[in-house]
ChimeraX commands (.cxc) that place a marker at each C-alpha (Angstrom):
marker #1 position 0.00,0.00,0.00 radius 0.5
marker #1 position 1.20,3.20,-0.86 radius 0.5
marker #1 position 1.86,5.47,2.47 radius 0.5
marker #1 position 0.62,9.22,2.70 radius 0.5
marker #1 position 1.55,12.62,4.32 radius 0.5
marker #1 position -1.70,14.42,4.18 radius 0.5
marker #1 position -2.69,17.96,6.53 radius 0.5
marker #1 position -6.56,18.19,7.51 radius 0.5
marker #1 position -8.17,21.00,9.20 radius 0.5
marker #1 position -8.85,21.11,12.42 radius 0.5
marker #1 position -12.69,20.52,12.13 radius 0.5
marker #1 position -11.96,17.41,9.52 radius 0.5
marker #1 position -8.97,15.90,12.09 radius 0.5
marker #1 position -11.79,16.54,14.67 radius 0.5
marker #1 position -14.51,14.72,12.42 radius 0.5
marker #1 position -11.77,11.50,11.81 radius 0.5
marker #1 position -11.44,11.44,15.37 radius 0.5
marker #1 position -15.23,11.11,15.97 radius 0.5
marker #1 position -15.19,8.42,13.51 radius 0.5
marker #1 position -12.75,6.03,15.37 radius 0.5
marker #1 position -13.92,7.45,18.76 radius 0.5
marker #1 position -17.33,6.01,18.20 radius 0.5
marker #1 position -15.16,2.58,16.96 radius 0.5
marker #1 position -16.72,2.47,12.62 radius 0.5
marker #1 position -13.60,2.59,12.27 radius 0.5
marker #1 position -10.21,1.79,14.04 radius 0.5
marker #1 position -7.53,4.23,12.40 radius 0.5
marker #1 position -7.86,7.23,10.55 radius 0.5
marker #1 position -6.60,5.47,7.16 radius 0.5
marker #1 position -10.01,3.26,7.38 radius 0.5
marker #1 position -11.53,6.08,7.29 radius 0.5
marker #1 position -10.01,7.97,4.63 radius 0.5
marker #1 position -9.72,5.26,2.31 radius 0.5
marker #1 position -13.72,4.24,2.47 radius 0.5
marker #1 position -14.24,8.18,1.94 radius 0.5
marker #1 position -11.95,7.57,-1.50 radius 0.5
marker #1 position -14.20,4.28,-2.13 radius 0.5
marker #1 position -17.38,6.21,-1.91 radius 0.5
marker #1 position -16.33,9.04,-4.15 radius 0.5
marker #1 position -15.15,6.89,-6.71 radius 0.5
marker #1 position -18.44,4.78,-6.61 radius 0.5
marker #1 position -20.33,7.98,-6.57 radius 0.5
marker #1 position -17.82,9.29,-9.85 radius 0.5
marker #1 position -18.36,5.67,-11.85 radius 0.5
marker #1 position -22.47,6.35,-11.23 radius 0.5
marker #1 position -22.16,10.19,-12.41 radius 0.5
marker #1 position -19.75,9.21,-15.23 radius 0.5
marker #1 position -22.58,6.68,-16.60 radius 0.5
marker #1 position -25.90,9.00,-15.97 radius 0.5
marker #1 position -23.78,11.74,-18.38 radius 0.5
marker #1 position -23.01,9.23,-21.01 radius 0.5
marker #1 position -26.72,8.24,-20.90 radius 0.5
marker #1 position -27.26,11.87,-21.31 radius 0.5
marker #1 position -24.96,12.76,-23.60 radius 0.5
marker #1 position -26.45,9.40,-25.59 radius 0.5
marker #1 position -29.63,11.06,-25.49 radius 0.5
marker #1 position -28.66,14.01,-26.53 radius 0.5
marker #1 position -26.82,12.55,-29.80 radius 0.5
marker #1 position -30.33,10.45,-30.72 radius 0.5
marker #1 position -31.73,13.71,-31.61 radius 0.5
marker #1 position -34.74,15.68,-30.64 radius 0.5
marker #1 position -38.32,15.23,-31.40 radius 0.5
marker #1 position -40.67,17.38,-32.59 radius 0.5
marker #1 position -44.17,16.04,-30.01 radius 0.5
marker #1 position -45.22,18.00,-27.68 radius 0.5
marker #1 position -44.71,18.04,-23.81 radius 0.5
marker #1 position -48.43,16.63,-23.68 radius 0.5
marker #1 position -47.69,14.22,-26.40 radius 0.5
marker #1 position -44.81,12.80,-24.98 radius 0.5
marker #1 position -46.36,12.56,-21.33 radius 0.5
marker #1 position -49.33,10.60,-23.13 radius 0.5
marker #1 position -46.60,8.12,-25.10 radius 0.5
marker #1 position -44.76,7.82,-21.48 radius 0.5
marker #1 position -48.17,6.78,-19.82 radius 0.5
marker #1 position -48.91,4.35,-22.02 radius 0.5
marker #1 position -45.62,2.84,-22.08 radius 0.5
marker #1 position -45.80,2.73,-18.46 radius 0.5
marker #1 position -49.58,1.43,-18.05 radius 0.5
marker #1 position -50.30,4.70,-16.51 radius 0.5
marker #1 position -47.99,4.55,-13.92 radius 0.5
marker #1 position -46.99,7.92,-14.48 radius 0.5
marker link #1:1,2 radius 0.2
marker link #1:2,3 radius 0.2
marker link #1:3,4 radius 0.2
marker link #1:4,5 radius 0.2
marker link #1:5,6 radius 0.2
marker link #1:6,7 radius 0.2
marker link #1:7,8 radius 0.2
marker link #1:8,9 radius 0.2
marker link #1:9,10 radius 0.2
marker link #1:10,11 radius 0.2
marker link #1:11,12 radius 0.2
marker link #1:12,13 radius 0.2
marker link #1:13,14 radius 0.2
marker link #1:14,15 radius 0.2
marker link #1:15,16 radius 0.2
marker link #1:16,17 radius 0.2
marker link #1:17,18 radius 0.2
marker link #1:18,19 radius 0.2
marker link #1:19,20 radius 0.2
marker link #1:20,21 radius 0.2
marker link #1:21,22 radius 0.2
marker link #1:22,23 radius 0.2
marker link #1:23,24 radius 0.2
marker link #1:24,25 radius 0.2
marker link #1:25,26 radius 0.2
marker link #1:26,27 radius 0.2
marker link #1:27,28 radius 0.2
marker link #1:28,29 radius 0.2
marker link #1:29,30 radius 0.2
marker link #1:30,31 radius 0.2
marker link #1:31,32 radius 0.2
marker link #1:32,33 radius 0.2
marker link #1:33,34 radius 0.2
marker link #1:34,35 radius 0.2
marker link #1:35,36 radius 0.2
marker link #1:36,37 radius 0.2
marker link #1:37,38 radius 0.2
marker link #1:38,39 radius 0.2
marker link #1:39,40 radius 0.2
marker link #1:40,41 radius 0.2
marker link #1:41,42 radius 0.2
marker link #1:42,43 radius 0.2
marker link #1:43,44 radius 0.2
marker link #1:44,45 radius 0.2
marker link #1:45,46 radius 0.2
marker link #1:46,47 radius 0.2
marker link #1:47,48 radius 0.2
marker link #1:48,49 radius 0.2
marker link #1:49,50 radius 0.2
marker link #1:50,51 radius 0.2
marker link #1:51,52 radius 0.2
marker link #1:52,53 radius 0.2
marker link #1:53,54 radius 0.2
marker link #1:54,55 radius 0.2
marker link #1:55,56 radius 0.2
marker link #1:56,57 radius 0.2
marker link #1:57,58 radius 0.2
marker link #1:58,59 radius 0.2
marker link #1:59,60 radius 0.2
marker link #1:60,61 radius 0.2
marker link #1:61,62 radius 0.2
marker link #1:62,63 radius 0.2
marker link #1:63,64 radius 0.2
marker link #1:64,65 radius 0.2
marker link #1:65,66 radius 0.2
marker link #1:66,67 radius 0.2
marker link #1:67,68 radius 0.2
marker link #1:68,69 radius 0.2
marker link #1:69,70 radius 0.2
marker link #1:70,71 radius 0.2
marker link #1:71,72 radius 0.2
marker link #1:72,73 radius 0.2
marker link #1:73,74 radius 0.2
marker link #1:74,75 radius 0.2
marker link #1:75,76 radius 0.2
marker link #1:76,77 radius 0.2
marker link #1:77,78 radius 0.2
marker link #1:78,79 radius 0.2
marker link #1:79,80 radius 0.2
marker link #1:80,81 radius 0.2
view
């Protein structure tokens, strides 16, 4: 594992402490490394809702209306909508 130097602020040094204090975790590296986890989970989910967007956006647009597409979505749904 690759060893780190890092400076917090006082109120996030304060916030690890809580952390192992209240025993989720036992050492300030537990913490910091399922912080990384969760931000890189979080990143992968982001980094696939904008390629579904951007995939979206490259299909083209349409030319129904807002009340014509809410009707297609309804049905397509069983009027679950």
């Amino acid at each position: 594992m690759a060893r780190q130097s890092i400076t917090l602020t006082q109120p996030n040094d304060a916030w690890l402490k809580e952390q192992i204090d209240s025993q989720e975790y036992t050492n300030k590296s537990e913490v910091v490394n399922d912080l990384i986890r969760q931000a890189r989970k979080q990143q992968a989910q982001i980094d696939w809702i904008r390629a579904k967007i951007e995939a979206a956006e490259n299909s083209g647009f349409t030319g129904k209306s807002k009340d014509q597409i809410l009707a297609l979505a309804k049905k397509s749904n069983h009027g679950k909508i």
